[in-house]
C-alpha positions in Angstrom: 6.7 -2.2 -4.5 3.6 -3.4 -6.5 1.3 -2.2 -4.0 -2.1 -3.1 -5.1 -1.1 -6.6 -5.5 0.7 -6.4 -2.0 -2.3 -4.8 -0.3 -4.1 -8.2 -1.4 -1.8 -10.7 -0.8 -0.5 -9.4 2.4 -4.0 -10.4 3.8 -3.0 -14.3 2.7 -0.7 -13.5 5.5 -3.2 -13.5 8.4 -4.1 -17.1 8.4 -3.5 -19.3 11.6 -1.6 -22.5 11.3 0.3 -24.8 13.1 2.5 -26.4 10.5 6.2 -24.8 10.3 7.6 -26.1 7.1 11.6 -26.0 6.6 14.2 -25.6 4.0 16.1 -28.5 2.1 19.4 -29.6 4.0 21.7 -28.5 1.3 20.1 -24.9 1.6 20.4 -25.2 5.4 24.4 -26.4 4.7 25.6 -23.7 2.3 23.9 -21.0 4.4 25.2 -22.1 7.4 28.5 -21.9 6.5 28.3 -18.5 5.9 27.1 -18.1 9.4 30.3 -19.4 10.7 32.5 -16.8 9.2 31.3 -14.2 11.1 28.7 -13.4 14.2 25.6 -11.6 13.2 26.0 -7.5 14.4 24.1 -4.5 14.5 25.9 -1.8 12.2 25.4 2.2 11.1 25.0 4.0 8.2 26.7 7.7 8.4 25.2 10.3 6.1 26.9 13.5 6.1 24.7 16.1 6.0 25.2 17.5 9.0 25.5 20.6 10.6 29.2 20.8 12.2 29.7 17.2 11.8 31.8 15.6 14.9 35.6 16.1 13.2 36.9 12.3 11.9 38.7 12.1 15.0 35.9 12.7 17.7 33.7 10.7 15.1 35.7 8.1 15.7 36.1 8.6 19.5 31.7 8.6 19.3 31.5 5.2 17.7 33.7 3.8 20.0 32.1 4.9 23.1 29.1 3.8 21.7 30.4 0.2 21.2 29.6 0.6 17.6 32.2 -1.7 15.5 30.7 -2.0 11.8 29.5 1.3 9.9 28.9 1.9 6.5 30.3 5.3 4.4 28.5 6.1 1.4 31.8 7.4 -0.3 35.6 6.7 0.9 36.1 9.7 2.8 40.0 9.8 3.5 39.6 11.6 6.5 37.5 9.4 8.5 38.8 6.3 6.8 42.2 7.9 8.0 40.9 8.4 11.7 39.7 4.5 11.8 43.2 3.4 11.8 44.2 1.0 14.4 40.4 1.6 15.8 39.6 -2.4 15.4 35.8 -0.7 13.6 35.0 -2.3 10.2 34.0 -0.1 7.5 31.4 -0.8 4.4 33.2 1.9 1.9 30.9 3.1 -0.9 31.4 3.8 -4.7 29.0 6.9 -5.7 26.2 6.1 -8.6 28.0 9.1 -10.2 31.7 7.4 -10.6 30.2 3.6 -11.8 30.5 5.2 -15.5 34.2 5.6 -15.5 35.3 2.7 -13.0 32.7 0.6 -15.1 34.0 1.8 -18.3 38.7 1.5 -17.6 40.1 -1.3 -15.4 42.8 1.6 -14.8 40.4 3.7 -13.3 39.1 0.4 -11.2 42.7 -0.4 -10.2 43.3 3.4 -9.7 40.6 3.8 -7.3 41.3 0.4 -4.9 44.8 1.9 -4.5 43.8 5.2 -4.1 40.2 4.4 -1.2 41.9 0.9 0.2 44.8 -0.2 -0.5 46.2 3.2 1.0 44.2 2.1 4.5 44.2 -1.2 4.6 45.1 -3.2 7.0 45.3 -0.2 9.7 41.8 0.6 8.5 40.2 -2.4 8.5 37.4 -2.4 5.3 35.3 -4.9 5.4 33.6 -4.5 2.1 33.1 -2.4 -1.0 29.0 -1.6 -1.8 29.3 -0.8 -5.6 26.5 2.4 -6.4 23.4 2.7 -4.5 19.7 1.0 -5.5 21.0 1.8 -8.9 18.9 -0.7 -10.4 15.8 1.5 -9.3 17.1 5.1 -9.3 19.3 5.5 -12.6 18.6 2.3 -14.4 20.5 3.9 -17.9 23.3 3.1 -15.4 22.4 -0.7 -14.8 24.4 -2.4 -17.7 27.7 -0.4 -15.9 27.0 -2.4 -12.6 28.5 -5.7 -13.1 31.5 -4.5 -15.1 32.0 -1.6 -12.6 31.9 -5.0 -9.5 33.9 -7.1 -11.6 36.8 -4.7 -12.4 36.9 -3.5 -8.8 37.4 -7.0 -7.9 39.8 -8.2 -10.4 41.9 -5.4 -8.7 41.2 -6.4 -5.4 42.7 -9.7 -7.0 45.8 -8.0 -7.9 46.0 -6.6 -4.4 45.6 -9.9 -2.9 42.5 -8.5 -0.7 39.9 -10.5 -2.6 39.3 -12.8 0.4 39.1 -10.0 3.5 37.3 -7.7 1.4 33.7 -8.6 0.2 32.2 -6.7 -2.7 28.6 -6.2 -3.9 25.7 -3.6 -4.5 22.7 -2.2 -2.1 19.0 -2.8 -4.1 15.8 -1.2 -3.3 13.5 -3.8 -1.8 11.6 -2.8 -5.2 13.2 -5.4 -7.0 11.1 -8.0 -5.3 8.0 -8.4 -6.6 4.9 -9.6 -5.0 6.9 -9.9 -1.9 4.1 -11.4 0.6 3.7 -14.1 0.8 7.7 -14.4 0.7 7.4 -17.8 -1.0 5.6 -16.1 -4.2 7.9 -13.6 -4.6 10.0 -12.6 -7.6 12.7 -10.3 -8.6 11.3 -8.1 -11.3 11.8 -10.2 -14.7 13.2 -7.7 -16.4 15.9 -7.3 -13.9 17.2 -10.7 -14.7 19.4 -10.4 -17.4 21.7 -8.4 -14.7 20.2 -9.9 -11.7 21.1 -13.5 -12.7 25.4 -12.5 -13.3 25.1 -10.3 -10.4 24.3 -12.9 -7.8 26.2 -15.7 -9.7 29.3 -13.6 -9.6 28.0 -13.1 -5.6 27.6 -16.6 -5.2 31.2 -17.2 -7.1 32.9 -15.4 -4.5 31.2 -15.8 -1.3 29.6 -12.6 -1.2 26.6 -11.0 0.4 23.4 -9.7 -1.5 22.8 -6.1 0.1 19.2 -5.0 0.2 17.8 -1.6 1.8 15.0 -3.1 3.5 12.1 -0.6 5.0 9.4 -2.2 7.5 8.2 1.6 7.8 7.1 1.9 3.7 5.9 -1.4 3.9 3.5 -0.1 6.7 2.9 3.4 5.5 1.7 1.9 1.5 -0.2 -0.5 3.3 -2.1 0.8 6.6 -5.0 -1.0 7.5 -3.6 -4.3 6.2 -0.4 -4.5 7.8 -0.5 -3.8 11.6 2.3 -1.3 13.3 2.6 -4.0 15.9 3.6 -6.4 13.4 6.1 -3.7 11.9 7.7 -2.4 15.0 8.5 -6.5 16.3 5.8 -6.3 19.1 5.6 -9.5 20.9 2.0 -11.4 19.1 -0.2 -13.9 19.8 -0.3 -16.7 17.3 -3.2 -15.4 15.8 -1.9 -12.0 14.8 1.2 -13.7 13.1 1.6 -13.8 9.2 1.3 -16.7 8.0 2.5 -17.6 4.6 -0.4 -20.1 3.2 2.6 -22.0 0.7 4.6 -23.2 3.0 2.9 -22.5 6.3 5.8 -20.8 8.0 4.9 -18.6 10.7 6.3 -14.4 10.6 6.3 -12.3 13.8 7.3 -9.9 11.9 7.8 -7.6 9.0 11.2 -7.2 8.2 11.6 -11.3 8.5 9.4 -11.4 6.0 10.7 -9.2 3.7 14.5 -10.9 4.0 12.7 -14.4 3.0 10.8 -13.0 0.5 14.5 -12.1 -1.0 16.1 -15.4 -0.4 12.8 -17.2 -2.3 13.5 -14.8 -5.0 17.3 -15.7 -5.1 16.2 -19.2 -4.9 14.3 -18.9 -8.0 17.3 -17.8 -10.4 18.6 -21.7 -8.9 20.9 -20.0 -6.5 20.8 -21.0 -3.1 24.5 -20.1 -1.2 24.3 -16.0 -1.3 23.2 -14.8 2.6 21.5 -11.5 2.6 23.1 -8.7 4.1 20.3 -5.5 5.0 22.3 -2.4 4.4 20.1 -0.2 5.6 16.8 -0.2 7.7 15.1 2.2 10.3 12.4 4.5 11.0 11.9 7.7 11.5 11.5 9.7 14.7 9.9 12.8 13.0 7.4 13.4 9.8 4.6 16.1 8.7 1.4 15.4 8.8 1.6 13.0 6.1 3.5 10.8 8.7 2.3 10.5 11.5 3.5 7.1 12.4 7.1 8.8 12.2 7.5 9.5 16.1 10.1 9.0 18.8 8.2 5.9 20.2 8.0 3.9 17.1 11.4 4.7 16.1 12.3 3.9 19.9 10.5 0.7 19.4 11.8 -0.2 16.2 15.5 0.1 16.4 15.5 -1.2 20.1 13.2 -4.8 18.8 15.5 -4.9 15.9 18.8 -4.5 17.2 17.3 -7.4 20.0 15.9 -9.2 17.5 19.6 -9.8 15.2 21.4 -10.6 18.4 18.8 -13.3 19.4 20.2 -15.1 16.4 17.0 -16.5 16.1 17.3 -15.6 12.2 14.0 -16.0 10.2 11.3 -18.7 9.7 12.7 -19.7 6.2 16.5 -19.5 7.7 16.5 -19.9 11.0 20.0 -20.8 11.0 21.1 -17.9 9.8 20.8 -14.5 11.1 21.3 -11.6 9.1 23.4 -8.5 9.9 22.0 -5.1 9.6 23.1 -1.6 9.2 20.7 0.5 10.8 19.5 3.9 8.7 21.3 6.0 10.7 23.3 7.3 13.4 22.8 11.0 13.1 20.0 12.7 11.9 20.6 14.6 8.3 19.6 18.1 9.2 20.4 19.7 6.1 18.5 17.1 3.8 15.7 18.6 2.5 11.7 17.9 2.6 9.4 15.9 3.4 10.8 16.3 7.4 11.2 12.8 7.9 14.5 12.5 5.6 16.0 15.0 8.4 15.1 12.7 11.1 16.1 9.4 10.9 19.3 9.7 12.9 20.0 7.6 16.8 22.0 10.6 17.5 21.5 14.6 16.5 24.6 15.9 15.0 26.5 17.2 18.5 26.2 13.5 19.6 23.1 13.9 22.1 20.6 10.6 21.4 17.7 11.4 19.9 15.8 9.2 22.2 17.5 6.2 24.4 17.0 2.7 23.0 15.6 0.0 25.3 18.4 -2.7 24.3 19.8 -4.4 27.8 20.6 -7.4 27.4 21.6 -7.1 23.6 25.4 -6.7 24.5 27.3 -4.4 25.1 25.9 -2.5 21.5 25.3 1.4 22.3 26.2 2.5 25.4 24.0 5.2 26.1 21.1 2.5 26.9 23.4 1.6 29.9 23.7 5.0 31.5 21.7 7.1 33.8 22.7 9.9 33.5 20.6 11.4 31.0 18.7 14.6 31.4 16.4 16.8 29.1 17.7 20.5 27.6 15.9 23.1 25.5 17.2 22.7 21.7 19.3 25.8 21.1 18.3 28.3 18.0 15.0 28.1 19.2 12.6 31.2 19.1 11.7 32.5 22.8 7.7 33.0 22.1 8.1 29.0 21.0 10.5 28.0 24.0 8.0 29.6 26.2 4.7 28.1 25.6 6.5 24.4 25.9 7.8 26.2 29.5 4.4 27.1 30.6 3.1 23.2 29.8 5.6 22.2 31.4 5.3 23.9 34.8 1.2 23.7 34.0 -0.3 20.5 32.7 2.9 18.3 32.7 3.0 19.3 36.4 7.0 19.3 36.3 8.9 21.1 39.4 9.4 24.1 38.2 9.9 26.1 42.1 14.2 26.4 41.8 13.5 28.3 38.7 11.0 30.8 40.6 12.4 34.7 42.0 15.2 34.1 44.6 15.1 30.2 44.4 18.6 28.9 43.7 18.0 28.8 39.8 16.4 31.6 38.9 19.6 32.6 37.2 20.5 33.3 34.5 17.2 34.7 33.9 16.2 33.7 30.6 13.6 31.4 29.1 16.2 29.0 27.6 17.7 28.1 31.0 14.4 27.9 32.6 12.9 25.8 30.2 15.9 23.3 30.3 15.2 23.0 33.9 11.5 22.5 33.3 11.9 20.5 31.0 14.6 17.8 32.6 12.4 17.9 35.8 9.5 16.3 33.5 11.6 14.4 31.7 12.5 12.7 35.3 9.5 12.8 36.5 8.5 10.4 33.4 11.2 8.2 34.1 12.7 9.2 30.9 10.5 7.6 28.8 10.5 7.4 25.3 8.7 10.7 24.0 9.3 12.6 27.3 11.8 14.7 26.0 10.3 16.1 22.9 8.2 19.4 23.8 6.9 19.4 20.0 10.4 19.2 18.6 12.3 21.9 20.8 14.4 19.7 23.3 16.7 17.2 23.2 18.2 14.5 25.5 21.9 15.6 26.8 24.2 14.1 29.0 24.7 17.7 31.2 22.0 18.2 34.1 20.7 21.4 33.8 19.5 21.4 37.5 22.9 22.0 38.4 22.8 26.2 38.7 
């Protein structure tokens, strides 16, 4: 992300002005029109490893209770794309980095693999796009010449199928490609990028579809602490002298993640392309890290996701393209338990694995996007597999220091049974977690309990 050079420039940022500059009309004109074909939404990402996964058809029965009607698969899983039949939820279907060599390499394969992932599906399954390989511009860059043919032969038989219009394709990039991204109106895709960036977008631009970009506020902020403020990463409300300002063309940024999509649309606009929108395939933070993270924590992750899913349904789009809004896909709904170290890749997740939110989002008023921000009843449990000795001391704070009511859980009180410190630390712990007006972080106990929708005070 060029970070020395970012470190300095991001400081151009902090400059107070009053002076909003615009973009040209024929910019304004070819984006908008893009805006009309569809409302901006709030999507999902859904990783799979996960301990007992919900099956397809509860997964299913999840994302509709949870009002959730755009996710994105990494893969084309038959079984889930099988249970979204007739579930009116639109799909982002994904082509692994480790199959672009074949499809890339045999228009049989291409045509093979559209019959085989959507054409078998479609229109029961409604897939809404195809997101060719994953940042493999970044990751495996001997694969990079294979990207465009792999797009282009996956479209030609979309062609054949006659789908080419319903179903967009295109590729997710690391926000790596962008270089010196602040201020966004100096920014750059890496030169020597180009001779496959430049076909990319023409062929996006071509056929009306979206430039996907995995687009972190969090690694902005962690590579760059001291110099870019959390409040600034996590969409706090600021006053107009704690706004970026970008000293080119004096538009004003209340935030990060605007500032990254801009800096992408100036870079587009610099390969003389101006009629590709920017869809963010992935953003988020996390709610857990080591040491080495310590801004990974149930509030900012709160924060984030409940100012950002706000922020896309504001359609107040960004100071460059205010016109247009941009959708996201938020990184992710469950947390990845089985991915391995550091321990924030595990805990990036809304939801654990059984379902249960990791923490509630603050979004009323944002629609009717993820229902359990509309519900009440919520309560605090003890995490099972955890160690007695561990489950204990969080008891004893609880009942201690966090001065929960911990007297129905005493000798002869109406739950004292079962008598065992798992039960009587999920009622300790949901009795603080009320007492807190379940506020974001109150339900945590250093890792060991989890928000449920079953009261525990019920013996």
């Amino acid at each position: 992300m060029a970070d020395s050079k970012l470190a300095t420039l991001v400081t151009l940022l902090f400059i107070f002005s009053t002076k909003v500059l615009t973009t040209t009309a024929e910019e304004t004109v070819a984006i908008k029109k893009q805006q009309d074909q569809e409302q901006p939404f709030v999507g999902v990402n859904i990783g799979t490893d996960v301990s007992n996964l919900l099956s397809p058809a509860d997964l299913v029965s999840f994302l509709q209770l949870q009002k959730i009607t755009h996710i994105r698969l990494y893969d084309a899983d038959s079984d889930i794309l099988r249970a979204l039949a007739k579930s009116q939820i639109r799909v982002i279907v994904g082509v692994p980095n480790n199959q672009l060599l074949a499809i890339g390499s045999s228009n049989a394969t291409s045509a093979a693999w559209i019959d085989r992932n959507v054409v078998a599906y479609y229109p029961d399954t409604l897939i809404a796009g195809i997101a060719v390989g994953d940042e493999v511009l970044t990751t495996i860059p001997s694969s990079a010449p294979l990207l465009l043919p792999a797009i282009e032969s996956l479209y030609n038989a979309l062609v054949a199928s006659n789908l080419h219009t319903q179903i967009k394709i295109s590729t997710p990039h690391a926000a790596s490609i962008v270089l010196d991204p602040f201020p966004p109106s100096q920014a750059f895709f890496n030169q020597s990028l180009t001779p496959i960036l430049l076909p990319l977008i023409q062929f996006l631009s071509k056929t009306s579809s979206p430039l996907m970009m995995n687009l972190y506020s969090y690694y902005v902020f962690m590579q760059n602490k001291g110099v870019v403020p959390l409040d600034n990463s996590l969409f706090k409300p600021l006053t107009p002298s704690k706004e970026m300002v970008d000293p080119n063309t004096l538009l004003h940024y209340t935030n990060v993640l605007d500032a990254m999509i801009d800096a992408v649309y100036f870079s587009i606009k610099n390969l003389n392309i101006t009629d590709v929108v920017v869809l963010v395939t992935e953003s988020g933070w996390p709610s857990k890290g080591d040491s080495k993270e310590p801004y990974a924590t149930i509030d900012n992750a709160d924060t984030y996701h409940s100012n950002l899913i706000k922020h896309v349904f504001d359609r107040s789009g960004t100071p460059l393209h205010p016109e247009y809004t941009s959708s996201i896909y938020i990184y992710e709904l469950f947390n990845e338990d089985l991915r391995s170290s550091p321990v924030s890749e595990a805990n990036w997740g809304l939801f654990y694995g059984n379902s249960t939110p990791v923490y509630l989002l603050h979004v009323s008023g944002s629609g009717t996007f993820l229902a359990n921000d509309t519900t009440n009843q919520t309560y605090c449990v003890a995490m099972d597999g955890v160690d007695s000795r561990t489950l204990q001391a969080a008891l004893d704070w609880a009942c201690g220091p966090g001065r929960a009511n911990c007297s129905e859980i005493q000798p002869g009180e109406d739950c004292y049974q079962p008598n065992n410190v798992k039960n009587h630390a999920s009622y300790a712990f949901d009795s603080y977690y009320q007492k807190e007006g379940k506020a974001a972080g109150s339900c945590d106990f250093k890792g060991v309990a989890m928000i449920t929708t079953s009261d525990p005070s019920k013996c």
